[in-house]
C-alpha positions in Angstrom: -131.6 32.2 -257.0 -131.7 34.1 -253.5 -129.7 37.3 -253.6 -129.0 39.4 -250.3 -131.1 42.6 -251.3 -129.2 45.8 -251.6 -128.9 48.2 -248.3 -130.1 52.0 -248.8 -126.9 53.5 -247.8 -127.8 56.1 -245.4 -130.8 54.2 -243.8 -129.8 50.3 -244.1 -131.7 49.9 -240.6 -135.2 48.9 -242.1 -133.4 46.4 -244.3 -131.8 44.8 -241.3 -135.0 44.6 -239.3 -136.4 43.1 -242.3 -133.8 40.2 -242.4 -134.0 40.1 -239.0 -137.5 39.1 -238.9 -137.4 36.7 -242.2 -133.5 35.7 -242.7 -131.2 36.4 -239.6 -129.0 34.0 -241.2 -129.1 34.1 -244.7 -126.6 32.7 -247.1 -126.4 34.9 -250.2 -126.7 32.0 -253.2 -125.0 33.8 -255.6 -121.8 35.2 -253.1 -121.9 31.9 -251.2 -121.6 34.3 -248.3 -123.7 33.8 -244.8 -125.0 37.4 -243.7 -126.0 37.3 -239.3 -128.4 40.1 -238.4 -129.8 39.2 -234.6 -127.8 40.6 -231.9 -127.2 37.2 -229.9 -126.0 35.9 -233.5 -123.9 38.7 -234.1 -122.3 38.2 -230.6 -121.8 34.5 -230.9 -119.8 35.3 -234.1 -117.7 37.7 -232.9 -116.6 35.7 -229.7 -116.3 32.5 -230.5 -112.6 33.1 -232.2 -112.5 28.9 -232.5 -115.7 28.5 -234.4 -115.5 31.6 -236.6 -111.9 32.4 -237.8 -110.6 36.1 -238.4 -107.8 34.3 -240.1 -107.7 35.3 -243.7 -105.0 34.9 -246.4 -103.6 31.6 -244.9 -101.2 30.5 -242.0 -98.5 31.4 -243.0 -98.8 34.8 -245.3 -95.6 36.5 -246.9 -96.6 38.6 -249.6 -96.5 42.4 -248.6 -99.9 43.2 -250.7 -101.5 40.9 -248.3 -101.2 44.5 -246.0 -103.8 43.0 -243.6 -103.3 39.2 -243.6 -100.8 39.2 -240.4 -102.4 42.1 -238.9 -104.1 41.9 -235.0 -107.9 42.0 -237.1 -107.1 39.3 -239.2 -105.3 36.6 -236.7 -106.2 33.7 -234.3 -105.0 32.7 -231.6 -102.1 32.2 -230.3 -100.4 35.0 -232.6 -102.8 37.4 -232.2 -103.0 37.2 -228.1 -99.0 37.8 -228.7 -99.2 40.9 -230.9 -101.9 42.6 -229.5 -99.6 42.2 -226.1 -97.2 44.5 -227.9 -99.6 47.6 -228.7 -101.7 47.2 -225.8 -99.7 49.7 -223.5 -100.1 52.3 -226.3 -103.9 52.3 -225.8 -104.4 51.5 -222.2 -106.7 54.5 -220.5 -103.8 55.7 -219.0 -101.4 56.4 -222.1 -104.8 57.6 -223.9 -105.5 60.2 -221.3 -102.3 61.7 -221.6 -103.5 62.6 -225.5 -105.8 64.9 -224.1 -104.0 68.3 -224.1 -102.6 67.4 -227.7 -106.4 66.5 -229.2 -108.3 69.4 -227.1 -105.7 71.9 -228.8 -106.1 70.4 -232.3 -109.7 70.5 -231.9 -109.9 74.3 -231.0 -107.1 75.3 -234.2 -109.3 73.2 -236.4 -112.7 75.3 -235.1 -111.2 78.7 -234.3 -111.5 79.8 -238.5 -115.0 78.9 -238.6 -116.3 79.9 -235.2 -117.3 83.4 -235.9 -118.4 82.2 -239.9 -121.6 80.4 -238.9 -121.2 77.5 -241.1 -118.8 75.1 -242.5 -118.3 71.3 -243.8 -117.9 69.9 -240.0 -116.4 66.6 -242.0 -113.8 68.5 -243.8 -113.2 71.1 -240.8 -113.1 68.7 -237.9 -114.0 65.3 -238.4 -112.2 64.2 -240.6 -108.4 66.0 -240.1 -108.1 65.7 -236.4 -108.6 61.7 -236.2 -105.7 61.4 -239.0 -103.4 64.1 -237.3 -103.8 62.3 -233.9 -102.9 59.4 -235.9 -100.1 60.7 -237.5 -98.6 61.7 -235.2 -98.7 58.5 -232.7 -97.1 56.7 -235.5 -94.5 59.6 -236.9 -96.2 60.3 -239.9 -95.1 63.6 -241.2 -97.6 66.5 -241.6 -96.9 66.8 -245.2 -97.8 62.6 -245.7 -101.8 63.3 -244.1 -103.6 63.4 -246.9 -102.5 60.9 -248.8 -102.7 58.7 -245.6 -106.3 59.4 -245.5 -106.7 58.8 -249.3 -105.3 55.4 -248.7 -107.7 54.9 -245.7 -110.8 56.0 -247.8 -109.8 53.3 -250.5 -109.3 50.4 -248.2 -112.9 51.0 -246.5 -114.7 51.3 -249.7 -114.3 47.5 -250.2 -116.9 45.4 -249.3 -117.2 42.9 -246.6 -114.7 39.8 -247.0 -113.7 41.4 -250.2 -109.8 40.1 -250.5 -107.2 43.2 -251.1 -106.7 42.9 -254.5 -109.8 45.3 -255.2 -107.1 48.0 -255.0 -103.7 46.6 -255.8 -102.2 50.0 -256.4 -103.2 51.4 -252.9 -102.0 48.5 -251.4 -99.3 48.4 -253.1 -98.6 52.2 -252.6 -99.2 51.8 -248.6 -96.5 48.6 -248.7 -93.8 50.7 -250.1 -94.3 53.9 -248.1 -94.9 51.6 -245.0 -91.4 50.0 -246.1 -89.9 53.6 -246.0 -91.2 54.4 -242.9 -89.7 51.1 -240.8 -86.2 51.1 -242.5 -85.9 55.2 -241.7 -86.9 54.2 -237.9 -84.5 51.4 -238.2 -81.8 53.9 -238.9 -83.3 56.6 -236.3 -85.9 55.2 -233.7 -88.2 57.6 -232.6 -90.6 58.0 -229.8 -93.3 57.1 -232.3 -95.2 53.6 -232.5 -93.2 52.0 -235.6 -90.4 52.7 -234.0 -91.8 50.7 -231.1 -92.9 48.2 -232.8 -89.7 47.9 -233.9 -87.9 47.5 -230.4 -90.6 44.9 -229.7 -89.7 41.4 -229.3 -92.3 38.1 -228.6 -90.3 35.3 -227.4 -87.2 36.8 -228.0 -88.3 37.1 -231.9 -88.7 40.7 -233.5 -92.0 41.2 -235.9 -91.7 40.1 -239.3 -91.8 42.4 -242.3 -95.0 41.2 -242.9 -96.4 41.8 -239.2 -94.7 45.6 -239.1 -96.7 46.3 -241.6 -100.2 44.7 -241.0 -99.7 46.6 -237.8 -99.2 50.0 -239.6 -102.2 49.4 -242.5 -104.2 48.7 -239.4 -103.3 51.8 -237.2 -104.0 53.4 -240.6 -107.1 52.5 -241.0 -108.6 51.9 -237.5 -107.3 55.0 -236.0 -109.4 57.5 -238.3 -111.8 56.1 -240.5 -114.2 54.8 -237.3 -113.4 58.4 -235.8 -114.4 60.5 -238.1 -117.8 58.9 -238.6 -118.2 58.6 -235.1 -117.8 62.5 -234.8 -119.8 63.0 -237.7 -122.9 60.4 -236.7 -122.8 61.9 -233.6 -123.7 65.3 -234.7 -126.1 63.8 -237.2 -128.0 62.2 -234.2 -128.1 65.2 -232.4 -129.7 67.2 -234.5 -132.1 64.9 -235.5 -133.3 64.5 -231.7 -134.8 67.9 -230.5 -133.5 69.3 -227.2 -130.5 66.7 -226.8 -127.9 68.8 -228.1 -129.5 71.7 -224.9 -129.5 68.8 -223.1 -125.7 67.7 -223.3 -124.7 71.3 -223.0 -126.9 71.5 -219.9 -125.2 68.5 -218.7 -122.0 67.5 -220.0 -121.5 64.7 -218.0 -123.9 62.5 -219.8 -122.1 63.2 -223.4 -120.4 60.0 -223.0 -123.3 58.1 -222.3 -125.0 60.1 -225.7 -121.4 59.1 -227.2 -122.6 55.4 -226.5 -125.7 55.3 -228.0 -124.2 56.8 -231.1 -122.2 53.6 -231.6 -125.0 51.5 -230.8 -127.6 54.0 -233.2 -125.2 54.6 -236.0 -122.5 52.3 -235.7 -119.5 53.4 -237.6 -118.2 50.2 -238.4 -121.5 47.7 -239.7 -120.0 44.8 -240.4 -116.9 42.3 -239.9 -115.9 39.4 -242.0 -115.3 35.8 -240.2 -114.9 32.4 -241.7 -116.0 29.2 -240.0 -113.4 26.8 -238.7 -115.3 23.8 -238.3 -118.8 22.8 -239.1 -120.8 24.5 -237.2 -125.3 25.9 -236.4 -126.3 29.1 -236.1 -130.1 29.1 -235.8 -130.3 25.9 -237.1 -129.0 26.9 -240.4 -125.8 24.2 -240.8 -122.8 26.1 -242.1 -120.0 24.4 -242.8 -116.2 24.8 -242.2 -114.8 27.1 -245.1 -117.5 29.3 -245.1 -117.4 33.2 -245.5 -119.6 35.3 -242.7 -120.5 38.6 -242.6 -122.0 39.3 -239.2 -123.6 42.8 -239.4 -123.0 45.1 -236.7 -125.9 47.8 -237.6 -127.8 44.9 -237.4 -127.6 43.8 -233.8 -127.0 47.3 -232.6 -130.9 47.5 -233.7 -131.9 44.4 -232.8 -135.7 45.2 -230.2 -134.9 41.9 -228.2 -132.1 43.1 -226.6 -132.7 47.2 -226.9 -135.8 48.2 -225.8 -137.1 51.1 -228.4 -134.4 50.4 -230.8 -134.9 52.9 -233.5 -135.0 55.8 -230.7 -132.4 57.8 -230.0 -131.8 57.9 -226.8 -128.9 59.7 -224.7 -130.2 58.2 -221.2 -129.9 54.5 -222.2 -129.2 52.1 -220.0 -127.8 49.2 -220.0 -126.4 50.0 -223.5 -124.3 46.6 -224.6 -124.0 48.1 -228.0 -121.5 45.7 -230.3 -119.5 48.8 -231.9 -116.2 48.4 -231.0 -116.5 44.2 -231.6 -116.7 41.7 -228.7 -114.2 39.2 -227.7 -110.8 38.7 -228.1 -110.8 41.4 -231.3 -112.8 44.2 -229.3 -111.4 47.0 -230.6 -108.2 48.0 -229.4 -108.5 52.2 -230.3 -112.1 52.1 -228.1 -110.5 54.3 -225.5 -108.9 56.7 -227.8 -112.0 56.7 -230.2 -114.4 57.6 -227.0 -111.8 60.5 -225.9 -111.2 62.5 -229.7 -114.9 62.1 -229.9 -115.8 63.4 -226.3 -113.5 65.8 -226.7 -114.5 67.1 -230.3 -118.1 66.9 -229.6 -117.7 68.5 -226.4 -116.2 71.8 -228.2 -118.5 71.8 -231.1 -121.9 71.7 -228.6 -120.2 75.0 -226.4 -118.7 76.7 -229.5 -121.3 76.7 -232.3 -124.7 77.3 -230.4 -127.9 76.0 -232.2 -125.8 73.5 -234.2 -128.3 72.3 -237.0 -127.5 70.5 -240.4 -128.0 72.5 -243.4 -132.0 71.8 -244.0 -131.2 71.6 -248.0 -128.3 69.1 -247.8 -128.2 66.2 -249.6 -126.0 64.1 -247.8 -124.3 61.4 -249.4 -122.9 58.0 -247.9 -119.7 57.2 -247.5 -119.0 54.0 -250.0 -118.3 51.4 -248.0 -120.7 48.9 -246.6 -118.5 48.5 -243.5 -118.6 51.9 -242.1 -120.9 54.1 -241.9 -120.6 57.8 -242.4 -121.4 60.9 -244.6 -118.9 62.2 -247.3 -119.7 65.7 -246.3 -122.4 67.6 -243.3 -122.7 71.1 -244.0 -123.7 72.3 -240.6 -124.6 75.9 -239.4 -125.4 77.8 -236.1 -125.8 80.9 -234.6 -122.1 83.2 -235.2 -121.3 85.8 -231.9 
C-alpha cells in the first residue's frame, strides 16, 4: 500500500521536489486523498472553481459546529461571488491604507520594551500580537478576548488538510457560542466594527444567515492572523539566512515589498488548500473521479524550477514572481492587501530598529503544527542594543 511520506516540518521543500519529480499527483492509498505538487497543477486546481469544489459540508449546512462550512473559503459559486461582495469594501487597498497609522503605532509599542534589551522572542513580541490586535479590533473584539482568540486560531490550523472540524469540537464549539455573543450584542448596539456590518448587509434583499455570520467571523479569525504572523516571522527567518539582504533592504527600502514577495513564494505561510472534484476529471493523466478529496500543496509550486528559475534561492530582486501564496482564482485571498501592509510595515521597523538582526545561533526552532501553514512556534532573535 502507497502512503504519502511524512514532510520534515521545517524543511518539507526537498520532499516536495521529490514528489514533484516521481508523484506530482499522487493519491495517498490509505487516506484516499490526491496530493498536486507542480505549480501548473497547483494553479489548475485552485482556479478551476467548477472542476475542483471548495464546497465542503454539503449544500445546504445548518449546524453551527460546521463554523467554516458556509464561510467565503469553503463556497462555490454563485453564493460565494455574493458574500465575498459584502466584505470586499473592507479590504480594498484603499480602506487597508487607512490602517496604517493604527498598525505603524502598534508596531512601535510592541518594539519600544525590547529596543534597547538586545534580544527578545520576535514571535511572542511582534509577530504574533499585532496581527490579532489588528484583527480585533476590525471586528470589535475586546482587548481582554485576544488571547483566547488566538488560542482558538492556533487550534483550528493545527488540523490537517481536508481534515473535517470535528478534530476539535470544543473549540468549535467554544468559537460558535462566543461568535453567537458577539452578533446578538451588535444586534442590540451596532458598532463601526465588521460584525456589525455584516449584520447591516443584505444580498438580494436577504440578511446573512446565522450560519453565514459566523463562517464569516471563524474565517476573519483565522485568516486575519495566523498567515500574518508567519509571514512576519518567515520573513525574518529568510533574511537572516541570506547574508547582506537585511543591509540591503535597509539600504533600499523600496524593494522590501518585492523581498515581502519572495517570502510568500520561499516560505509560504499557508502550504496547502483542500478541494474536492466536481465531476470526473485528469490531471496529468491520472483519472480522478467526482467525490474525490485534493490537497493541492502550495509550498510545492511555490518551488516548483519550471516556472522559478533557481527555486531554492532566496532572492529579494525576483522578477516576475507569480508566487501562489495568497491562492489564485475566484478564492485569492481576500486579507492579501492588509497581510502585505502589517508585514511591510512590521518588517520595515524591525530592519531600522534592531541593527544586525540575527536569529539566536543555539535555537532550536520548532514548527508550528499544522501542515497548512508554515511558521515557527518561537524565533529568539538578537542584535546590536544603542
Amino acid at each position: 500500500m502507497v502512503h504519502f511520506p511524512a514532510l520534515e516540518p521545517l524543511n518539507p521543500f526537498p520532499q516536495y521536489e521529490a514528489m514533484r519529480r516521481s508523484d506530482p499527483v499522487f493519491q495517498d492509498e490509505e487516506t484516499g486523498v490526491w496530493h498536486v505538487f507542480g505549480y501548473d497543477d497547483v494553479q489548475r486546481v485552485l482556479s478551476e472553481h467548477a472542476t475542483f469544489s471548495s464546497r465542503m459540508g454539503g449544500d445546504n449546512p445548518t449546524e453551527t459546529g460546521q463554523l467554516f462550512a458556509a464561510s467565503l473559503i469553503n463556497t462555490d459559486p454563485p453564493r460565494h461571488r455574493q458574500l465575498r461582495s459584502l466584505v470586499t469594501q473592507a479590504f480594498t487597498p484603499r480602506s487597508v491604507e487607512a490602517l496604517a497609522p493604527r498598525i505603524l503605532a502598534l508596531t512601535h509599542e510592541l518594539l519600544d520594551p525590547v529596543v534597547a534589551t538586545g534580544s527578545t522572542d520576535l514571535i511572542d513580541q511582534l509577530a504574533y500580537p499585532l496581527p490579532v490586535i489588528v484583527i480585533a479590533e476590525l471586528m470589535g473584539i475586546p482587548a481582554a478576548d485576544r488571547d483566547r482568540f488566538k488560542q482558538w486560531s492556533d487550534m483550528i490550523v493545527s488540523q490537517a488538510p481536508g481534515a473535517d472540524e470535528s478534530g476539535h469540537p470544543d473549540t468549535h464549539r467554544e468559537m460558535a457560542e462566543y461568535f453567537m455573543g458577539m452578533i446578538e450584542e451588535r444586534r442590540r448596539q451596532p458598532g463601526s466594527d465588521l460584525i456589525s456590518a455584516l449584520l447591516a448587509a443584505e444580498i438580494d434583499g436577504q440578511k446573512l444567515s446565522v450560519i453565514e455570520l459566523l463562517g464569516f467571523c471563524a474565517l476573519l479569525l483565522v485568516a486575519g492572523n495566523e498567515t500574518t504572523t508567519n509571514l512576519i516571522g518567515n520573513a525574518v527567518l529568510c533574511f537572516a539566512e541570506s547574508p547582506g539582504t537585511a543591509e540591503r533592504l535597509v539600504a533600499d527600502p523600496a524593494l522590501l515589498p518585492q523581498a515581502i514577495e519572495e517570502v510568500l513564494r520561499y516560505r509560504s505561510p499557508v502550504q496547502s488548500m483542500y478541494r474536492i472534484s466536481a465531476v470526473d476529471t485528469t490531471l496529468r493523466d491520472r483519472s480522478i473521479p467526482a467525490g474525490s478529496p485534493l490537497v493541492a500543496w502550495i509550498g510545492s509550486a511555490n518551488r516548483d524550477g519550471d516556472q522559478f528559475p533557481d527555486p531554492d534561492v532566496f532572492d529579494v530582486g525576483r522578477s516576475p514572481n507569480r508566487h501562489l501564496a495568497f491562492g489564485q482564482g475566484i478564492h485569492f485571498c481576500l486579507g492579501a492587501p492588509l497581510a502585505r501592509l502589517e508585514a511591510r510595515i512590521a518588517l520595515q521597523a524591525v530592519l531600522s530598529r534592531l541593527p544586525g538582526l540575527a536569529v539566536d545561533p543555539g535555537a532550536q526552532l520548532e514548527r508550528m503544527e499544522s501542515t497548512i501553514v508554515y511558521g515557527v512556534k518561537h524565533l529568539p532573535v538578537s542584535w546590536q542594543a544603542g
